[in-house]
C-alpha positions in Angstrom: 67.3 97.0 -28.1 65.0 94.3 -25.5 62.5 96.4 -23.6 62.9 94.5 -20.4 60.4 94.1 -17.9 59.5 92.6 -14.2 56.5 92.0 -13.1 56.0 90.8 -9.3 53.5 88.5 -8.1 51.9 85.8 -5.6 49.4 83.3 -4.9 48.4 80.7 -2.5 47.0 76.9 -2.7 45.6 75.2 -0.1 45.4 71.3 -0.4 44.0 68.3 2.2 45.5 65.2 1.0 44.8 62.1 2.9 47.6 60.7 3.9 50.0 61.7 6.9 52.6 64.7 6.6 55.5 62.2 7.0 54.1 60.6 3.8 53.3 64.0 1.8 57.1 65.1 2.9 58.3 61.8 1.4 56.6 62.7 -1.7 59.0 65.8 -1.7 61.8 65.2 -0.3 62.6 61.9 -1.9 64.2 61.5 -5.7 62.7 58.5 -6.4 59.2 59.6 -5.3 59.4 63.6 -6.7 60.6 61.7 -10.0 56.6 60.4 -10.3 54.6 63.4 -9.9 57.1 66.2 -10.7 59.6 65.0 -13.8 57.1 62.7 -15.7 54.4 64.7 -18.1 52.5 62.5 -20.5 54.0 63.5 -24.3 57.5 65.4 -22.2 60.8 64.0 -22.2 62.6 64.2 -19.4 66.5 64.9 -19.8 67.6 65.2 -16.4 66.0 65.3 -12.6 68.5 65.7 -9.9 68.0 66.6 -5.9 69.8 66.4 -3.6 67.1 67.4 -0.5 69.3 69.5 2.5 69.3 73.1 3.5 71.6 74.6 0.5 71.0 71.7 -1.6 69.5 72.1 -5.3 67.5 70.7 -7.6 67.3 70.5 -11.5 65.2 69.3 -14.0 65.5 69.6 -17.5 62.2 68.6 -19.6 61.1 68.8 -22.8 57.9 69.6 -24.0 55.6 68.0 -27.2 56.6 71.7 -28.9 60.5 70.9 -28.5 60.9 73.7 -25.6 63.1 72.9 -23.0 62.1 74.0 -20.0 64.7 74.0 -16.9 64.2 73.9 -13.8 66.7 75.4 -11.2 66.3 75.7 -7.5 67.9 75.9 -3.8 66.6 74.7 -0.8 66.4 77.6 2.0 65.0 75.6 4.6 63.8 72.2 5.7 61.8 71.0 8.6 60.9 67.6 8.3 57.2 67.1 7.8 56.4 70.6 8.9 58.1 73.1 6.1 59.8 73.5 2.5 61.2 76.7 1.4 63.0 76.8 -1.8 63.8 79.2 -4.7 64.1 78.9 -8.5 64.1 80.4 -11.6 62.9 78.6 -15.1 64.2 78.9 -18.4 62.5 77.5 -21.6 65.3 77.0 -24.2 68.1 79.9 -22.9 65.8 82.1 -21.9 65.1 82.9 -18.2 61.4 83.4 -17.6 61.4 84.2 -14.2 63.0 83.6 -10.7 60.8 82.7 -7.5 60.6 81.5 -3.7 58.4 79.1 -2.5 56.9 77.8 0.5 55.7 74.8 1.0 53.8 74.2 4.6 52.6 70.9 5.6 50.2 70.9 8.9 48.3 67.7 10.8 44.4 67.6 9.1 42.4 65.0 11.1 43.7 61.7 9.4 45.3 63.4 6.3 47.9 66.7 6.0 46.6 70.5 5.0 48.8 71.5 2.5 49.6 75.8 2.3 51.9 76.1 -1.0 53.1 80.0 -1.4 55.0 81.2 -3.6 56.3 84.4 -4.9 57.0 85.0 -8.3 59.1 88.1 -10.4 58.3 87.4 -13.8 60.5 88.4 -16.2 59.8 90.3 -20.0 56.2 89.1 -20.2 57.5 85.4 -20.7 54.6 83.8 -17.7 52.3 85.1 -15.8 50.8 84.3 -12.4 47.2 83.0 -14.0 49.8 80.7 -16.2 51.9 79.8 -12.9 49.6 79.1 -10.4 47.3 76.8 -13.2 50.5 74.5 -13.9 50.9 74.5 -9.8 47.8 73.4 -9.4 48.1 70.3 -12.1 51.7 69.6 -9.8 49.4 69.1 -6.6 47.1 67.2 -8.3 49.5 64.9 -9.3 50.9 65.1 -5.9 47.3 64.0 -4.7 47.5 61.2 -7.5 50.3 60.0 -6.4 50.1 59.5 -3.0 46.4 58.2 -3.8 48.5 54.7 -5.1 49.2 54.3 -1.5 53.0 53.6 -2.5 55.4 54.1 0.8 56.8 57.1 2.3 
């Protein structure tokens, strides 16, 4: 018999990036543009990277790693308001197995000539498969390649 376990926890990130909260949103909200920093990992195959950005909406992305684990990706967007606020919530799989399920906010605020970023999310992680340390590590690496991204200067 699985001993099965939850444990439940949360962290916060706070980014400036220099470019305008229209243009960060973009970077979110926008296939094309989420496709650049989110579904490409040097040495990962992506399989499959679908949004479709509205309040009920979801979002999928199936990736596989150098070691041949798939990791999926499956969320819903909660709430939108354009330029100001994402909230969404997921879970992740690698292969079948379900490693935990989350909810995330994303909060986007006016910073001089650039946007304060507030990323939040809260995590129940499931049967000792992730941990928060591990979470909020490969967050951080998303942001930077947020930051990267919109560094190219490419449009909104």
């Amino acid at each position: 018999m699985t001993q099965h376990s939850v444990t439940h926890a949360a962290f916060t990130i706070v980014r400036h990036y220099d470019a305008s909260p229209s243009r960060v949103f973009a970077a979110w909200a926008k296939k094309d543009n989420k496709a650049r920093w989110y579904a490409s990992h040097a040495g990962w195959t992506s399989q499959d990277f679908t949004i479709d950005f509205r309040i009920g909406g979801r979002e999928h992305l199936s990736i596989t790693s150098p070691d041949r684990v798939v990791h999926t990706f499956d969320g819903q967007y909660q709430d939108i308001v354009p330029n100001e606020r994402i909230i969404y919530s997921y879970d992740i799989h690698l292969d079948r197995t379900r490693i935990s399920v989350s909810l995330t906010t994303v909060e986007l605020k006016a910073d001089g000539a650039g946007t304060k970023l507030v990323f939040t999310e809260q995590d129940a992680f499931l049967d000792g498969h992730d941990t928060v340390s591990q979470r909020e590590t490969g967050t951080r690496s998303l942001l930077d390649s947020v930051a990267a991204f919109l560094a190219k200067g490419e449009p909104a």
